[in-house]
C-alpha positions as CSV (number, residue, x, y, z in Angstrom):
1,X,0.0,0.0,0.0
2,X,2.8,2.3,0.6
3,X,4.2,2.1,-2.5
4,X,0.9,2.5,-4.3
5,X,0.5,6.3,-4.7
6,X,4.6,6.7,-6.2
7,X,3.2,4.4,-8.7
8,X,-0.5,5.9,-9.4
9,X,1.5,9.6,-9.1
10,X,4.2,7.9,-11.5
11,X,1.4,6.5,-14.0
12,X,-0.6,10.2,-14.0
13,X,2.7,12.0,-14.7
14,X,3.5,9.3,-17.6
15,X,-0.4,9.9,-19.0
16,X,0.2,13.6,-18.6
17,X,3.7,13.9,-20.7
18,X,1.9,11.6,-23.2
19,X,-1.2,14.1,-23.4
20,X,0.6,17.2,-23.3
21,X,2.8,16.1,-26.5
22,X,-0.3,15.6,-28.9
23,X,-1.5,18.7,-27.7
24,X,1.9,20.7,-28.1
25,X,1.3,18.9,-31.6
26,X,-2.0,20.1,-32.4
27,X,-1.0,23.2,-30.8
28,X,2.6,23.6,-33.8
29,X,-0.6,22.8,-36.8
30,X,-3.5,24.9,-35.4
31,X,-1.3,27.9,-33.6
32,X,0.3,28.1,-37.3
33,X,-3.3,29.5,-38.5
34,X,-2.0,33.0,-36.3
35,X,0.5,33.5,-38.1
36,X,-1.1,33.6,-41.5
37,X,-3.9,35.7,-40.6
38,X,-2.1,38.5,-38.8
39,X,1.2,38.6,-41.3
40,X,-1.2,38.7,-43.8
41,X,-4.2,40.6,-42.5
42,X,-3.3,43.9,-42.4
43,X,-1.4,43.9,-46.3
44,X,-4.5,42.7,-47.6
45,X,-6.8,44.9,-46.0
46,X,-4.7,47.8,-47.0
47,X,-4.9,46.2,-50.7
48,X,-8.5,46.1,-50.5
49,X,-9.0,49.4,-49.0
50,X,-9.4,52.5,-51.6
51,X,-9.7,55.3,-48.9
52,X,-8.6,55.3,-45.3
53,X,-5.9,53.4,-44.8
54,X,-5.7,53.6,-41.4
55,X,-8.8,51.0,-41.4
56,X,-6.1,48.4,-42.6
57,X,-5.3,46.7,-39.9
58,X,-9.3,46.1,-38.7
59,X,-9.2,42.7,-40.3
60,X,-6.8,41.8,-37.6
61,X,-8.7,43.4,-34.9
62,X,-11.4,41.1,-36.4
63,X,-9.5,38.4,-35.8
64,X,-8.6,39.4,-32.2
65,X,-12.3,40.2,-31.5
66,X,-12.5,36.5,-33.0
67,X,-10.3,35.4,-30.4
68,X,-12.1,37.5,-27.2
69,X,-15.4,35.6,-28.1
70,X,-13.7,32.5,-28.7
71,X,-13.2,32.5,-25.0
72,X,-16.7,32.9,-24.2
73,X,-17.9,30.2,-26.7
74,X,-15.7,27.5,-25.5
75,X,-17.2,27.8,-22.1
76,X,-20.7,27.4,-23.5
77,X,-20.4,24.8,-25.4
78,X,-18.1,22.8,-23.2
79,X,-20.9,21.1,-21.4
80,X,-22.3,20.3,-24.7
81,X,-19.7,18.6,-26.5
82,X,-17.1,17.8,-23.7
83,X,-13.4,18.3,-23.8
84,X,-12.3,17.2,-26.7
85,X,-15.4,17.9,-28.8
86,X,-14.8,21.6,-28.0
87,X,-11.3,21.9,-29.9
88,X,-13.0,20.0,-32.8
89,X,-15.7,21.9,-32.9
90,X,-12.9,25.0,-33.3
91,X,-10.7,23.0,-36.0
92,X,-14.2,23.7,-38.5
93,X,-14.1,27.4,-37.7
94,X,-10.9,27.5,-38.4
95,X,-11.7,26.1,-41.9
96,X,-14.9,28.2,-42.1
97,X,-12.6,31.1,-41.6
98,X,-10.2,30.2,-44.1
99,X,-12.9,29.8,-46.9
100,X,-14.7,32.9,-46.0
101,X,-11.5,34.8,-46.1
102,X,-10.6,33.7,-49.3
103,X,-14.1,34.2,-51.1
104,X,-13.7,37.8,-49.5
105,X,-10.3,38.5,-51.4
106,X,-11.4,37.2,-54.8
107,X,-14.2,39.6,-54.6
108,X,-12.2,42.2,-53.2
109,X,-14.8,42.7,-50.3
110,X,-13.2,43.8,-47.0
111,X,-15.4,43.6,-44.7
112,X,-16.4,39.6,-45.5
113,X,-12.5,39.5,-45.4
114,X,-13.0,41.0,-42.0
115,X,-15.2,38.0,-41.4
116,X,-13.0,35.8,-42.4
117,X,-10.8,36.6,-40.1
118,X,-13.2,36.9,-37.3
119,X,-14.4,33.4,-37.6
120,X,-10.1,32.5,-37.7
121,X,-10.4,34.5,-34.1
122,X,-12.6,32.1,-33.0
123,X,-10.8,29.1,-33.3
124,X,-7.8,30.7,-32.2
125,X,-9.9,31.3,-29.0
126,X,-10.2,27.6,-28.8
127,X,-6.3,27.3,-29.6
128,X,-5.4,29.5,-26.4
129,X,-7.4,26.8,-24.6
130,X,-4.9,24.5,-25.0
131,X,-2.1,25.7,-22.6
132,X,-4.5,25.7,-20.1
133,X,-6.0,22.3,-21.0
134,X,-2.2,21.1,-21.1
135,X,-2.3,23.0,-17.4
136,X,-5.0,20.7,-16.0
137,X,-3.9,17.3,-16.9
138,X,-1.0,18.1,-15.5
139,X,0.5,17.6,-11.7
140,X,1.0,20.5,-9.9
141,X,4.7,20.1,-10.3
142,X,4.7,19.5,-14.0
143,X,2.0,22.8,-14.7
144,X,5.1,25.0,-16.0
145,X,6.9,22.7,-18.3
146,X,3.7,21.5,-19.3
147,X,2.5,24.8,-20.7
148,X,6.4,25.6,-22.0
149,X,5.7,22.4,-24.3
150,X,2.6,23.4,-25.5
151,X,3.6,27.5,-26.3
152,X,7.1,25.4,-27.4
153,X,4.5,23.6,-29.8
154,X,4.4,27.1,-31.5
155,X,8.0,26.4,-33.1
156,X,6.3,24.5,-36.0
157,X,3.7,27.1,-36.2
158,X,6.8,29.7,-36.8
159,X,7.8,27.8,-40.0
160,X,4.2,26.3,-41.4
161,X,2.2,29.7,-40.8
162,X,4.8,31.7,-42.9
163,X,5.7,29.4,-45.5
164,X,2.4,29.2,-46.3
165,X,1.4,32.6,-47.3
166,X,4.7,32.8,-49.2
167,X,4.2,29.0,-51.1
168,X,0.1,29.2,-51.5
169,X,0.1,33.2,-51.6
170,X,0.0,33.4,-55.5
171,X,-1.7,29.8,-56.6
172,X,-5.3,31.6,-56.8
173,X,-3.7,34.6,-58.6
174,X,-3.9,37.5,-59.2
175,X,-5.1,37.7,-56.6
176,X,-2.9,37.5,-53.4
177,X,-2.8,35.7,-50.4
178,X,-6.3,33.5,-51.4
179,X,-4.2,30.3,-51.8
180,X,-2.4,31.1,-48.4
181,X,-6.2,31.1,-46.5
182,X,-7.4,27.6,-48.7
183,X,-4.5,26.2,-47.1
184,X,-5.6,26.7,-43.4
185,X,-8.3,23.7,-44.4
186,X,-5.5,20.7,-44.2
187,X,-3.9,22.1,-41.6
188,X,-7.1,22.2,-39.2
189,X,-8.2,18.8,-40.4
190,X,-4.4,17.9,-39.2
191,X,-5.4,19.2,-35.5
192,X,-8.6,17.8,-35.2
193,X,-7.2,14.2,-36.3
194,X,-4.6,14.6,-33.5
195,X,-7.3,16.1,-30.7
196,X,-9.3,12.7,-31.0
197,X,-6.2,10.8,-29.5
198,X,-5.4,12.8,-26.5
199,X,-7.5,11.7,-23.0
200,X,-9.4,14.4,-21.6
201,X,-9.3,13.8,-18.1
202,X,-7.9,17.0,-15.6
203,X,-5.7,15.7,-12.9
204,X,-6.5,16.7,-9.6
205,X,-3.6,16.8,-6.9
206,X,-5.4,15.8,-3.9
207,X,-5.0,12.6,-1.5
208,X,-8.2,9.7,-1.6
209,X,-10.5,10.8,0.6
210,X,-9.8,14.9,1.2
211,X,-12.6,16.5,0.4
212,X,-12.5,19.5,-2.0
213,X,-13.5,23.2,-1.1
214,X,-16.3,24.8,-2.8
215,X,-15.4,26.9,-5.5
216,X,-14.8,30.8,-4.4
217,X,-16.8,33.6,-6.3
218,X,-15.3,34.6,-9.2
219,X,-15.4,38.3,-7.7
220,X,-13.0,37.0,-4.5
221,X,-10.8,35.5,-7.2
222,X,-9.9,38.3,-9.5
223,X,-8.9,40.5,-6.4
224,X,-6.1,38.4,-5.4
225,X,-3.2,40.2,-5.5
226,X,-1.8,37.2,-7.2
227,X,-4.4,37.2,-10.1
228,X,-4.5,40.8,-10.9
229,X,-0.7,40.6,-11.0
230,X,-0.3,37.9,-13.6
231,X,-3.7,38.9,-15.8
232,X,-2.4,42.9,-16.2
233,X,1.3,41.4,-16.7
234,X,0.1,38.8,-19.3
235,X,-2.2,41.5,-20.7
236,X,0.3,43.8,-21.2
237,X,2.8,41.4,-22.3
238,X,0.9,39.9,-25.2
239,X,-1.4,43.6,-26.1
240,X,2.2,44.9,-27.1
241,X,3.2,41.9,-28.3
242,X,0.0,42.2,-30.9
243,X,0.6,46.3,-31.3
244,X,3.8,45.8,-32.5
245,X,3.6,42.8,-34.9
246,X,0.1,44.0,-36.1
247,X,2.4,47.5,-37.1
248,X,5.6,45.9,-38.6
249,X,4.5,44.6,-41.5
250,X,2.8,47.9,-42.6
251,X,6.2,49.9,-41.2
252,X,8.1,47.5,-43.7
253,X,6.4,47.4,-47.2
254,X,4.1,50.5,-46.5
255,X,6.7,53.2,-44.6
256,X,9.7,51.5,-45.7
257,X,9.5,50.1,-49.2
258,X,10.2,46.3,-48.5
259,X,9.2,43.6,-50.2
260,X,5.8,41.7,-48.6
261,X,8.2,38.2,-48.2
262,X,10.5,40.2,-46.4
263,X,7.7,41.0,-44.1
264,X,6.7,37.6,-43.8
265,X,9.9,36.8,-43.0
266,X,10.4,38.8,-40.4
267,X,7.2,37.9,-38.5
268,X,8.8,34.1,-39.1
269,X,11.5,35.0,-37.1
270,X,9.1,36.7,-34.7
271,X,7.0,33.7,-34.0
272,X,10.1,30.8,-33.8
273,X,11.0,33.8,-31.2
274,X,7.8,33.6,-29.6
275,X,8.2,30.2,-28.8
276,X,11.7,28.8,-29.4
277,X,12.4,29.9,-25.6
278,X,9.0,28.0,-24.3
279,X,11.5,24.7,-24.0
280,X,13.2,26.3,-21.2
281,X,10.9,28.7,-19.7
282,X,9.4,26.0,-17.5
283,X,13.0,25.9,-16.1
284,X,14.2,29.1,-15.8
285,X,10.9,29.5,-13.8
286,X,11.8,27.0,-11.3
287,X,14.9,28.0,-10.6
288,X,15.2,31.5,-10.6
289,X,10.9,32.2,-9.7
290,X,8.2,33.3,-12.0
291,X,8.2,36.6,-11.1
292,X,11.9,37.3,-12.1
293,X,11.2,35.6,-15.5
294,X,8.2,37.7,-16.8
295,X,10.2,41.0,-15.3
296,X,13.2,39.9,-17.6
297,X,10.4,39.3,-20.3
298,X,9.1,42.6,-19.9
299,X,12.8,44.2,-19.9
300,X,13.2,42.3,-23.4
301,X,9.9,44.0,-24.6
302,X,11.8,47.4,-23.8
303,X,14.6,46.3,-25.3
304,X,12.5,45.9,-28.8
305,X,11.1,49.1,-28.4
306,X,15.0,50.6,-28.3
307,X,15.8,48.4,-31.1
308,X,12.4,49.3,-33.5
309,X,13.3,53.3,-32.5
310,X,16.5,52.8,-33.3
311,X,16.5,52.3,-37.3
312,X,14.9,51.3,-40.6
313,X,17.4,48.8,-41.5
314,X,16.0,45.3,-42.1
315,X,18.2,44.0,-39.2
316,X,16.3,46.8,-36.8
317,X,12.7,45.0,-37.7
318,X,14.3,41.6,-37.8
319,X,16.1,42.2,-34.8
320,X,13.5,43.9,-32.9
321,X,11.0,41.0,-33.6
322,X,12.7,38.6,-32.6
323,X,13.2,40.5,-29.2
324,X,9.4,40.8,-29.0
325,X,8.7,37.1,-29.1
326,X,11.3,36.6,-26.6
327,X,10.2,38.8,-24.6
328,X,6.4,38.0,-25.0
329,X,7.4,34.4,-24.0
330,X,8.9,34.8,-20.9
331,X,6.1,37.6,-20.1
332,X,2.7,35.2,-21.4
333,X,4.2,31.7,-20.3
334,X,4.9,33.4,-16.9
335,X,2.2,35.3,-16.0
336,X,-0.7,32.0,-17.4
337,X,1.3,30.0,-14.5
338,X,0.8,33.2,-12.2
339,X,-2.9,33.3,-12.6
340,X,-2.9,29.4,-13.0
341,X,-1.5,29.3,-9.5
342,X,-4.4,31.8,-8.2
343,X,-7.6,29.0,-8.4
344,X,-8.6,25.4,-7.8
345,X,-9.2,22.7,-10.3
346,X,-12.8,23.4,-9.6
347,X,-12.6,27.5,-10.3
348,X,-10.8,26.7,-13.6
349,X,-13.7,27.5,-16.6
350,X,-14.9,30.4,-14.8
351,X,-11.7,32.5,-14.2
352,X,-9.8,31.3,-17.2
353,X,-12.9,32.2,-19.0
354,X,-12.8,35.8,-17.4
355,X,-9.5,36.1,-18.3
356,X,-9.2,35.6,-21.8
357,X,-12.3,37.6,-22.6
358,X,-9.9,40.1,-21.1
359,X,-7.3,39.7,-22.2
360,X,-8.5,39.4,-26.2
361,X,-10.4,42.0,-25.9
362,X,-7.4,44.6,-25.0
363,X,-5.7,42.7,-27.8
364,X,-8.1,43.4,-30.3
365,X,-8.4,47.0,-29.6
366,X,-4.1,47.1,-29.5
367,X,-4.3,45.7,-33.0
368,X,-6.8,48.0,-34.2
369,X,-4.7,51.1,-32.8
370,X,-1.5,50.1,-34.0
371,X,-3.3,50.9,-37.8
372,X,-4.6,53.9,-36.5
373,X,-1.6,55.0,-34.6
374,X,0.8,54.0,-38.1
375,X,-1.0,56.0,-39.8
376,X,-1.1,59.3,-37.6
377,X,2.0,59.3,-36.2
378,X,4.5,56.3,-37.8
379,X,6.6,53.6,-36.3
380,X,9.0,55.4,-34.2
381,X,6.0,56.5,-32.4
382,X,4.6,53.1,-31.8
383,X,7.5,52.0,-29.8
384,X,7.2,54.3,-27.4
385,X,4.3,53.2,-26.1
386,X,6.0,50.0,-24.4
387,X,7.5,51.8,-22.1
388,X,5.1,52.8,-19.5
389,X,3.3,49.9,-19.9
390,X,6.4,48.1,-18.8
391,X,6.9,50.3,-16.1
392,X,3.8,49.5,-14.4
393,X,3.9,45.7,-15.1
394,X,7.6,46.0,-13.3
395,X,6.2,47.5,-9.9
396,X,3.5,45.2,-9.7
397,X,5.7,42.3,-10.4
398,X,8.1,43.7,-7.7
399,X,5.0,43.9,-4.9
400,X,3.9,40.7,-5.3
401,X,7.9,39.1,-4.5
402,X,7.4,41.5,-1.8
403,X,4.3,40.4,-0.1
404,X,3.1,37.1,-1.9
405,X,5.6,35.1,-4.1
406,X,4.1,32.4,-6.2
407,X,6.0,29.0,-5.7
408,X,6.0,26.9,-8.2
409,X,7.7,23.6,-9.2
C-alpha cells in the first residue's frame, strides 16, 4: 500500500507527458493558423481598401475580436460537446474562416475579409485553450513545463504559418494571399485528427479521501493580489506583443518600401522567437521564480522598443522581432502560470474564462490602434508606447515578490 500512490503519481505523470505532446502537436498545426492571418491581415486589407488606410489593420482586430469571443464560446459549449469535442468543434471554424477569407479576397470585399478573419479569431480562442488544458492534466509540479511544451508547440507554427502565405500566396492569382487562406483547411483537419487521440481527463492533486473546497466567487478570485498581478502582466505582455507585430509589416512594405516576403519573414522569425524559448521557460521558472522571469520578459519587450526606435534597416525590424517574441514568452508563459496558480481545479472555466475575454479584448483593440496609430503618427512612435506599460507591469511584479511570491515547481 505504501508504494501504491509513487506508482499511481508515477502512471498520471506518464499519461500527462503523453497528453501534453499531442497537444503541443495540435498546438505547432493549429497555432500556425496565427501567423497567417495576422502577417497577412493587415497587407490585404490595405490592398482592398481605396480610402482610409488607417482601417487596414481592422481585419486583424477582427480576428482578435474573433479570439475574445472564442473564449466565451468554449465555455458554453463545453458542457455540450465535452473536452475534446470543443477543440473539434474550433478546428471547423478554423476552416470556415479560411474559406470565407478567401471568397472575400477574390471579390475584393473587406469587410467579408474581416469575417473571415473573425471566424479564424474564434478558433484561435479555442487554440489559447490548449495551454490551459495542457495545465489541468497536468500535476501541480509539471504545470510550468507543461504549458512551456505546449507555447514550445508554437516552433512549428513559426515555420508552417509563414511558409504558407509565401508558397500558397500566389496559386489563386492574381489575386494574393487566397491560396495562403485555402491552405488553413489541411492544416485544421491535421489538429482535429490529433485532438481525437489525447485523454481528456484533468488531474486533480489531492489525497483519496480529502474532500474538496467549494469553488470561491469569481469576484473573491480576481482580487487576489496574485491574479490581478499575472492577468495585467500577461495582458500587457501579449497587447504589445499584438501592437507591434500588427504594425511591422505595414512599417516595412508600407513606410519602408520592403518587399511583402520580407515581411513575412520577419514575423517568421518573430514567431520561432515567440516560442523557441518555451522549451526552457518551465525551467528558468523553477529556478530562478516566476516573477523574475516575466520582469526579464518585460525588460526584453523594452529592449525591442530601443531596437524598432533605433533604425529602418531590415536587421532593426528583424532584430526587434525577434526581441518581442522573446520577450512576449517569458512575459505570457509566466504570467498563465501566475494566474494558474491563483484557483482550484474546480474554479478553472470560470476565471480562465474571465480572463481571456480580457485579455483578447485589449488585444483586439491594441491591434486595431496600431493601424490607426501607423498612420497618424509612424513607427518610431509606436515603440514608445511599451515603455510605461512596462513600467507598471515592473512594480507590480516587484509587490507581489514582496508580499506574496508564487511558488512553483
Amino acid at each position: 500500500m505504501v508504494a501504491a500512490q509513487p506508482d499511481a503519481m508515477a502512471t498520471a505523470l506518464s499519461t500527462a507527458k503523453r497528453d501534453v505532446r499531442l497537444l503541443a502537436t495540435a498546438q505547432a498545426f493549429l497555432g500556425s493558423i496565427a501567423p497567417i492571418a495576422i502577417s497577412t491581415g493587415g497587407l490585404a486589407g490595405y490592398q482592398l481598401l481605396a480610402a482610409d488606410k488607417s482601417l487596414a489593420t481592422a481585419p486583424v482586430t477582427g480576428f482578435n475580436i474573433g479570439t475574445a469571443l472564442g473564449a466565451v464560446l468554449i465555455a458554453l459549449i463545453s458542457s455540450y460537446l465535452g473536452l475534446r469535442g470543443r477543440f473539434i468543434f474550433g478546428t471547423v471554424l478554423s476552416m470556415a474562416g479560411g474559406v470565407l477569407a478567401a471568397i472575400a479576397l477574390l471579390r475584393a470585399d473587406f469587410w467579408l475579409f474581416a469575417l473571415g478573419l473573425l471566424f479564424l479569431g474564434l478558433s484561435a480562442g479555442f487554440v489559447q485553450k490548449i495551454r490551459f488544458a495542457a495545465a489541468d492534466l497536468s500535476p501541480s509540479f509539471y504545470k510550468p513545463k507543461a504549458i512551456s511544451w505546449i507555447l514550445g508547440g508554437g516552433i512549428v507554427s513559426a515555420v508552417v504559418g509563414p511558409q504558407v502565405v509565401i508558397l500558397a500566396k500566389d496559386l489563386l492569382e492574381p489575386v494574393t494571399f487566397a491560396g495562403s487562406f485555402l491552405a488553413i483547411i489541411p492544416i485544421a483537419l491535421i489538429g482535429a485528427i490529433i485532438m481525437t487521440l489525447v485523454h481528456f481527463k484533468p488531474h486533480v492533486d489531492h489525497a483519496d479521501g480529502q474532500v474538496i473546497a467549494p469553488a470561491r466567487p469569481l469576484s473573491e478570485i480576481v482580487a487576489n493580489q496574485r491574479f490581478i498581478t499575472g492577468m495585467i502582466c500577461g495582458i500587457s505582455s501579449y497587447a504589445l506583443m499584438s501592437f507591434l507585430m500588427t504594425g511591422a509589416p505595414l512599417a516595412m512594405v508600407v513606410g519602408c518600401g520592403y518587399s511583402s516576403d520580407i515581411a513575412t519573414l520577419g514575423i517568421q522569425w518573430h514567431v520561432m522567437a515567440m516560442f523557441a524559448p518555451s522549451f526552457v521557460t518551465g525551467q528558468l521558472i523553477s529556478r530562478f521564480g516566476v516573477e523574475k522571469i516575466v520582469a526579464a520578459g518585460i525588460v526584453i519587450l523594452m529592449g525591442c522598443a530601443a531596437m524598432a526606435a533605433a533604425g529602418i534597416a531590415v536587421w532593426n525590424f528583424w532584430g526587434a522581432l525577434v526581441l518581442l517574441g522573446v520577450g512576449w514568452n517569458f512575459g505570457f508563459i509566466g504570467s498563465t502560470a501566475i494566474v494558474s496558480a491563483s484557483y482550484k481545479p474546480n474554479e478553472a472555466d470560470k476565471v480562465q474564462g474571465f480572463h481571456d475575454i480580457i485579455l483578447f479584448t485589449i488585444v483586439a483593440l491594441s491591434s486595431f490602434g496600431a493601424g490607426k496609430m501607423f498612420n497618424a503618427y509612424g513607427w518610431f512612435a509606436m515603440n514608445l508606447v511599451v515603455w510605461p506599460v512596462a513600467i507598471v507591469c515592473l512594480i507590480l511584479l516587484f509587490a507581489l515578490m514582496r508580499k506574496n511570491p508564487v511558488k512553483v515547481g
